[in-house]
N, C-alpha and C positions, 0 to 999 in steps of 0.2 A: 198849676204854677204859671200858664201863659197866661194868666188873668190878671198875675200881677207882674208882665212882663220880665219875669226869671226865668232864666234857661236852670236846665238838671243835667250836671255834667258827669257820667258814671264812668269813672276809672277804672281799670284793667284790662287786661286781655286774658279775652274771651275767646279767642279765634281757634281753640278746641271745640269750644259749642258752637261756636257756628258753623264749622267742620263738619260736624256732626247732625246738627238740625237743618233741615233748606227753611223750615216756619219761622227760625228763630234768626236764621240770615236775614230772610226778607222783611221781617219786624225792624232788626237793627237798621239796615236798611233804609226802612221808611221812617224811622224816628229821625236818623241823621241828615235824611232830605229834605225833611220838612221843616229842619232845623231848631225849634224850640227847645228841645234837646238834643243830649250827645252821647254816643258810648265812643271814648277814647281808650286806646293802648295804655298812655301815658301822659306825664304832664306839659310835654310838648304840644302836643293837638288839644289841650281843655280850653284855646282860647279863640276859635276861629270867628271871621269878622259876623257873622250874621249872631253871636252869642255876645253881643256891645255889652260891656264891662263885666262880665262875668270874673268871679274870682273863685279861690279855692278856700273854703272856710271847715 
């Protein structure tokens, strides 16, 4: 999807699995720092600035 400059923004919380996995911390982790995509809590966080016009569809 970065090919066609689209972020992937995956809603919920998750933070029982990541609780639980340290593999699945450090993936969520490095997807959200490397920004292209996102795992957010909620619809508060699905819009941070490095995800430029990202919407919810």
């Amino acid at each position: 999807m970065q090919n066609y400059r689209m972020g992937l923004v995956m809603l919920g919380d998750i933070s029982g699995q990541i609780a639980r996995s340290k593999a699945f911390s450090e993936f969520v982790g490095e997807i959200n720092r490397i920004g292209y995509h996102l795992f957010a809590a909620d619809r508060s966080e699905h819009c941070p600035d490095n995800l430029n016009g990202c919407k919810l569809v």
